[in-house]
N, C-alpha and C positions, 0 to 999 in steps of 0.2 A: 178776308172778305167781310163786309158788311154781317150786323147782325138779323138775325132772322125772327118769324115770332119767336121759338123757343131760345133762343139763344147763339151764339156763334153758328153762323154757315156754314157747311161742310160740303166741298164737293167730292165728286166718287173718286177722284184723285185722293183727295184723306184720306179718304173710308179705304179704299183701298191699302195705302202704306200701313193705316194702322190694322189691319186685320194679317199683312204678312207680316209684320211685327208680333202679333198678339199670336200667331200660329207659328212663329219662327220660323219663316220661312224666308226673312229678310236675311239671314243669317246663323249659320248652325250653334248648336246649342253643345255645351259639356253636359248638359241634364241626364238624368239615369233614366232607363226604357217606363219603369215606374212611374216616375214623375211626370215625364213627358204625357203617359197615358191620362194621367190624372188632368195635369192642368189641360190638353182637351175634351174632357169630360168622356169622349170615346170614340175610336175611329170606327168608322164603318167596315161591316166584315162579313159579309152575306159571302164576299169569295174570302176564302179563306186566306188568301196571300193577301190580300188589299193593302193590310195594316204593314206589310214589310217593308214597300216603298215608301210606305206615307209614313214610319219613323225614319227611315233612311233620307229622307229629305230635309227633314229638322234635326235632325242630331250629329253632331260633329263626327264620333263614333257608333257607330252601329253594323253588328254585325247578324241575321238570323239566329243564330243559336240566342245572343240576348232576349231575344224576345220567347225564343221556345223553350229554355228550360226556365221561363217565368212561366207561360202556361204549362209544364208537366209541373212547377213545383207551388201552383195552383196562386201566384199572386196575382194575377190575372186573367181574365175567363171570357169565354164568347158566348152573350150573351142577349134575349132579344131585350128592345129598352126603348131607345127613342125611335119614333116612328114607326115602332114595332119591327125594327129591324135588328140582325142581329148584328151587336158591336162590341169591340175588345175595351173590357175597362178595367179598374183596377178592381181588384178582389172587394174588397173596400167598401165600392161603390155599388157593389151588382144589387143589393136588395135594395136599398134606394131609388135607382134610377128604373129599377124593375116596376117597384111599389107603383112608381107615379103614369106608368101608362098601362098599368094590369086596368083600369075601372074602364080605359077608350075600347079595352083589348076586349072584355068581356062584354061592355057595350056592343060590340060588333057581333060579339056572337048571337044576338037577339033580336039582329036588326034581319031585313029581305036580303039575304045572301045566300049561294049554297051551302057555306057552314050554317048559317043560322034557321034555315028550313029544314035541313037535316038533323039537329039538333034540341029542334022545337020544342021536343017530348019530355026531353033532358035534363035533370035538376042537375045546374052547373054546379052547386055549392060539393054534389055528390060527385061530380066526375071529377072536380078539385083535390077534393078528401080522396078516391079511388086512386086516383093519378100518379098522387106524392104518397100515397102509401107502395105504387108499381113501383116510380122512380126513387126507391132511398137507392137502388142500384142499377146502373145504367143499362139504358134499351134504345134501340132504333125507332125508328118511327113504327117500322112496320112489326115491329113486335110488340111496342107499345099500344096500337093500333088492334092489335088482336087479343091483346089480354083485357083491353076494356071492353071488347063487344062479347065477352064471357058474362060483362056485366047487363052490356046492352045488344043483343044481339042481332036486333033488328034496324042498327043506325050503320052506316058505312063505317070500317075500323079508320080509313083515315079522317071520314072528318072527326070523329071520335079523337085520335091522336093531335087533330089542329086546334080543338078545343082544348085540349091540357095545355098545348105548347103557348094557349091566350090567357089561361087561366095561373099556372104555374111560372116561377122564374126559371125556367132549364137553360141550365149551360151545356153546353158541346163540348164533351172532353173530347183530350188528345188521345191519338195521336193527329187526329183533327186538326189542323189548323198550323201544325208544325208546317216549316218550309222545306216544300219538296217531298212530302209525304205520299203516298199513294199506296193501291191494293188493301190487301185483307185487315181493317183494323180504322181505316180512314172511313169508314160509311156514318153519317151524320148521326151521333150516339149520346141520349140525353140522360140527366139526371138535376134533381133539383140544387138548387144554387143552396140552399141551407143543407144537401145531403154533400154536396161537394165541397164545400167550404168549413162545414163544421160550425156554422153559427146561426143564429136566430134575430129576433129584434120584433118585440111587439109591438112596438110603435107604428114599426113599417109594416107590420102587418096589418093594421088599422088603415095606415093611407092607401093600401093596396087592396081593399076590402070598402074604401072611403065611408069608413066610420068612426070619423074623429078630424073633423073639419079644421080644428086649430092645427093638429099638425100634417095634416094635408097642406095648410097654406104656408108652413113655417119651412114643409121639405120642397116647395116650388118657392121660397122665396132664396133657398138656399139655391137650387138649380138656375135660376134665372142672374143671381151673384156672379155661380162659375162661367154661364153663358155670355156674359160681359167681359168677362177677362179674358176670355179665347175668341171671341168673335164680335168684339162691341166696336166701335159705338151701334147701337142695334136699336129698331122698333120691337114695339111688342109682338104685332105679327112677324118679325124678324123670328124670335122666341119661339113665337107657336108653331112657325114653318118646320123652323129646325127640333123642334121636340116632340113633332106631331101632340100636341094637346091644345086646348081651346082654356078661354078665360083665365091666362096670366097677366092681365090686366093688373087684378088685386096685387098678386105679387110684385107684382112693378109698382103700386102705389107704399108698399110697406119697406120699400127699398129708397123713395124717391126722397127724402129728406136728406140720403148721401151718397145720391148720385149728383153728377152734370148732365146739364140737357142740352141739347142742337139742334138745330136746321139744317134737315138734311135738302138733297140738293132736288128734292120734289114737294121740299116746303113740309115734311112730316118729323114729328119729333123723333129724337133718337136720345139714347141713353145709352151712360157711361162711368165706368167707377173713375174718380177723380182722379189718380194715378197713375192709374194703365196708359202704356206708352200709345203716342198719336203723334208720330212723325208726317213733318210736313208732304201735301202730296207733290212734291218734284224729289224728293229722296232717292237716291241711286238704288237699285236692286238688283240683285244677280240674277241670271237668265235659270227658270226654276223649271224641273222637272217633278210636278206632284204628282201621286199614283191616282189610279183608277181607284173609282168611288170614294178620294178625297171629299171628306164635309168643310174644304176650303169652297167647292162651287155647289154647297148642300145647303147652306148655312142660314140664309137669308131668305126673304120674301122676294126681296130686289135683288138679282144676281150682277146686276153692272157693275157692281163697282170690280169682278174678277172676270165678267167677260164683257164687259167691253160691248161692240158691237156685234158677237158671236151670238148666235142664236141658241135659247136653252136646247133645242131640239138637235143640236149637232156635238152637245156634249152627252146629254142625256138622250138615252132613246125611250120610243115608244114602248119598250118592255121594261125598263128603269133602268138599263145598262148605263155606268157613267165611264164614260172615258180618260183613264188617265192624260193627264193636259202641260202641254209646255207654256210656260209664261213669260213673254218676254216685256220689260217694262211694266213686268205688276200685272197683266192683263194676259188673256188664252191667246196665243199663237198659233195655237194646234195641238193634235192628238199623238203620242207615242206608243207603242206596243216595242216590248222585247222580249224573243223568244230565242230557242236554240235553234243553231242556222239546221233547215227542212221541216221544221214543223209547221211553216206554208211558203207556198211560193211565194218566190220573192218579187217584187215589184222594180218595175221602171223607175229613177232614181236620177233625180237633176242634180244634186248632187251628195256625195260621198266618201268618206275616207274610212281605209282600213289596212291593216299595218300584211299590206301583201292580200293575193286572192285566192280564199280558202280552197281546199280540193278536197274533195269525198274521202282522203282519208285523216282529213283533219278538221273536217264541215262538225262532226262533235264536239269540239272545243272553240267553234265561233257562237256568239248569240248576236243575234241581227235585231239591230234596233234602228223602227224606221216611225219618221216625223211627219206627223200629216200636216198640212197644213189646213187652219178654219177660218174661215173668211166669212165677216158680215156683210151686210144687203151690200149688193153692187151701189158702186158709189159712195159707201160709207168712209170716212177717215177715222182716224185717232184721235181720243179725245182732246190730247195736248199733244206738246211736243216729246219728244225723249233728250233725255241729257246724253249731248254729246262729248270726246274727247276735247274735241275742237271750238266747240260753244259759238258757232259764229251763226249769227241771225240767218245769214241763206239757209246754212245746214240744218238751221231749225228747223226753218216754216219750210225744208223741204220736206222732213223724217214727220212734220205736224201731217202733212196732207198723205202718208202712209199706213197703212193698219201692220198690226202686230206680226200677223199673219205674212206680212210681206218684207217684214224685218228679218224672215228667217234665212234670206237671202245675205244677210250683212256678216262679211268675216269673220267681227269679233262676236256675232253672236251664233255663230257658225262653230267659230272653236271653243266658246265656252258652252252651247251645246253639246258639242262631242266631248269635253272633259268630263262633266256631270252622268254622259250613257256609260261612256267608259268607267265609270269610280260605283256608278249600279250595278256593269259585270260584274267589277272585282269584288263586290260586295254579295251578291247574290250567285253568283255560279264564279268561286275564285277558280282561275288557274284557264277561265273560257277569255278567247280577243273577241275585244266588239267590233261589227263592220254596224256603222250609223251612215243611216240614208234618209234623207230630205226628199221627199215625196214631191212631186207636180200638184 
């Protein structure tokens, strides 16, 4: 394409390839559960299972247990950070990525909100200091919650408890967060990230306290680096969406001498490390099944270039639920859930394959995974065409004038669907058969 002001043109076809490249999603990775973690800076983890599918989707090998005796043997931690949510990253990373949104977090508690009226009275620095003095050994919220109103006893204990959890880096020990955990031991159970981890760092204590503006700007310059190589080519409000913080600007100016810049395809600059892979946008891709509350559809300001014609509103809900999403040709097709066949009734199903039809005394070893499909405004197509076996111009500009969503009807993307739900049974519940059903 022609160039643009910034530089080469990119349309959301690029931007697309290069971000399932940059997330591996274009292709499974040998990479270790560690690494993986790291080079996405951190998956999201408010459910605690989130993070299983969304490594099982980038990595060639993966099995639950890798991922859980990484959190019992503390190289990895769930933690709140960007957006002020909470997400699994590497041990490594937690006071860092902690530091840089503790000053939005304690911001908020000062502002017109229930915590921050409730609160009002509260010297934050003291319920900080009280907190991490509770938490060197792990407590509940609601225990947490009650051991500070000893101090204050006139403030509600939990907002009390949601002020530490804004002020404090807490991580959620396990048994939390294992796969397939539940009952006595599993109730969301905090302690500070330097009482868990065993380390310190004053530096980061400074950014996180924002009193030491060089290296305030020096640890968002490093953040916005990693945020380039897992989800560039990006704007800066790209940055600030996915990091929930304001004025990374600067950081993107102290970067800009070795970056590349482009034109993206509504004419706004975009940035990118020179290196980082940027497959052209007609590049083949497998039919992907990314998990619920993937920051593949988290990521950006502009979410087209991963959905497409789908509206934010039907992957994300009005409570912030995100639905794990199938992709076909790079773009949302629809929504998948899999559970163990009765934990809800099953659905009307156009169609479906499963190896025989389970019966009540074998329905415990089926999991039913079923495909919604999401369709944009009536009347919407496909941005481009899809690459076919066949390549011949009708075949084209017929599958051009189809959405994603209506691809799900196509054989081959029928059965490399069903290979993907089936290889997540075996992966998440071995030894269970999948029945996959394609919704109306």
């Amino acid at each position: 394409m022609p160039d643009g002001r910034f530089g080469p043109r990119l349309s959301h076809d690029d931007l697309n390839r290069a971000l399932l490249a940059r997330q591996h999603l274009d292709a499974p990775r040998d990479a270790s559960v560690v690494d993986e973690v790291r080079h996405l800076v951190g998956l999201q983890s408010q459910v605690p299972s989130s993070p299983y599918p969304a490594l099982w989707s980038r990595l060639a090998a993966f099995a639950p247990d890798d991922l859980g005796s990484l959190l019992t043997d503390r190289e990895v931690v769930r933690v709140a950070t960007l957006r002020g949510t909470v997400h699994l990253v590497a041990a490594e990373d937690a006071l860092g990525l902690t530091a840089l949104v503790r000053p939005t977090l304690a911001a908020y508690l000062r502002a017109k909100n229930q915590h921050g009226t409730s609160l009002a009275d509260v010297d934050l620095d003291d319920l900080e200091e009280v907190a991490r003095d509770l938490l060197a050994e792990p407590l509940t919220s609601v225990e947490l919650g009650q051991r500070l109103a000893r101090r204050w006893p006139d403030v509600d204990p939990k907002h009390l408890a949601y002020g530490a959890r804004c002020l404090l880096p807490l991580v959620q020990v396990p048994p939390r967060g294992l796969w397939g955990a539940s009952g006595p031991g599993t109730t969301t159970t905090w302690t500070t990230a330097q009482a868990w981890l065993g380390r310190t760092d004053a530096v980061l204590d400074a950014v996180a306290h924002d009193t030491d503006p060089d290296a305030v700007l020096a640890t968002r310059v490093g953040l916005v680096r990693r945020y380039l190589a897992a989800f560039g080519p990006a704007s800066v409000v790209d940055a600030q969406r996915w990091a929930g913080l304001t004025r990374l600007k600067a950081a993107f100016d102290v970067l800009r001498p070795g970056l590349v810049t482009f034109t993206g395809p509504d004419g706004k600059e975009l940035f990118d490390l020179p290196d980082a892979p940027r497959p052209p946008g007609d590049a083949p891709v497998p039919t992907i099944l990314a998990g619920d509350f993937d920051n593949l559809v988290l990521a950006h300001d502009d979410r087209t270039r991963v959905l497409g014609d789908v509206p934010v509103k039907s992957v994300v809900s009005v409570n912030g639920q995100v639905a794990a999403t199938v992709l076909v040709d790079g773009r949302v097709a629809g929504a998948w859930t899999a559970r163990p066949a009765g934990a809800t009734a099953s659905r009307r199903a156009v169609r479906a394959t499963a190896e025989g039809t389970p019966t009540s005394a074998t329905a415990h070893a089926v999991v039913e995974v079923e495909v919604r499909p999401l369709h944009g405004p009536a009347g919407a197509t496909s941005a481009r065409a899809a690459p076919t076996a066949a390549g011949s111009d009708a075949v084209t500009a017929r599958d051009a004038r189809r959405s994603p969503a209506d691809r799900l009807g196509d054989p081959a993307v029928i059965d490399a669907l069903v290979a993907r739900a089936e290889d997540w049974v075996r992966c998440a519940w071995p030894g269970a058969r999948a029945h996959v059903a394609v919704l109306e």
